[in-house]
N, C-alpha and C positions, 0 to 999 in steps of 0.2 A: 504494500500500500504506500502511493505517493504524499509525504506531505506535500500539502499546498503552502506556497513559497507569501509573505505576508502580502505582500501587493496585491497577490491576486484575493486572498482571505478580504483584505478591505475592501477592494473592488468590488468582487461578486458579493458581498454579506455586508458587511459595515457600512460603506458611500451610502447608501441609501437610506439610511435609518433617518430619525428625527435628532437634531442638533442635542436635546436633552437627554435622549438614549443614548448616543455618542458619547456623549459626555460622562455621564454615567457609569457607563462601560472603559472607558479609561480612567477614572479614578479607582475601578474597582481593580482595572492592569497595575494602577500604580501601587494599589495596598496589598496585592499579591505578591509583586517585585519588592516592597519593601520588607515584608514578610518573609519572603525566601532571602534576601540577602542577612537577614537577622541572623539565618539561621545557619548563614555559612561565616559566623564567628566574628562578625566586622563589630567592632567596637559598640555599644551602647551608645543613645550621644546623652549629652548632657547640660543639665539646667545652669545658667548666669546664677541661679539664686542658691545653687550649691558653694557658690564663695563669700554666700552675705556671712560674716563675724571671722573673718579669714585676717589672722595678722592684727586681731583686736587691743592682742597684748603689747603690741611693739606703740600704740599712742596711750597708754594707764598713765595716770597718774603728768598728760600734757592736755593745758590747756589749749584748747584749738584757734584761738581768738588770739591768743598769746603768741601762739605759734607765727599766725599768718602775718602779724604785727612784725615780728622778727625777721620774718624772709624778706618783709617790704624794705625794711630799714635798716639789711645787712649787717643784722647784729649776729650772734651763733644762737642756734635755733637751740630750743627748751627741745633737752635729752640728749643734746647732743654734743661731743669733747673734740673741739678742735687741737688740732697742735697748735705749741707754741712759735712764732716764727723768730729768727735769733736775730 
């Protein structure tokens, strides 16, 4: 038995449909290919909001208002030990 090569599958069955059955029917191509590739090991993806409280400990104990005051007016920033220059 021949497969039918994709061209001809949309041609003869697909071109014809109604634009929302089209449509339709490749979202459902698309959730099947994503689904199959899950399942060939590819990475998980992952949420922005897995990094919210990420590095929380490195501003404790700096005022942030303090902070931004310091960078404007090139003084040495609250936390932080510059060298001395000789």
């Amino acid at each position: 038995m021949e497969i039918p090569q994709a061209a001809e599958v949309y041609t003869r069955h697909i071109s014809a449909l109604p634009f929302s059955v089209r449509l339709e029917l490749l979202a459902l191509i698309a959730a099947g290919l994503a689904s199959q590739a899950r399942g060939l090991g590819e990475p998980p993806r992952h949420s922005i909001l897995e990094l919210q409280g990420l590095g929380a400990e490195i501003w404790e104990g700096i005022d942030a208002q303090e902070y931004v005051n310091a960078l404007r007016e090139g003084r040495p920033l609250p936390g932080e030990q510059r060298e001395s220059t000789p």
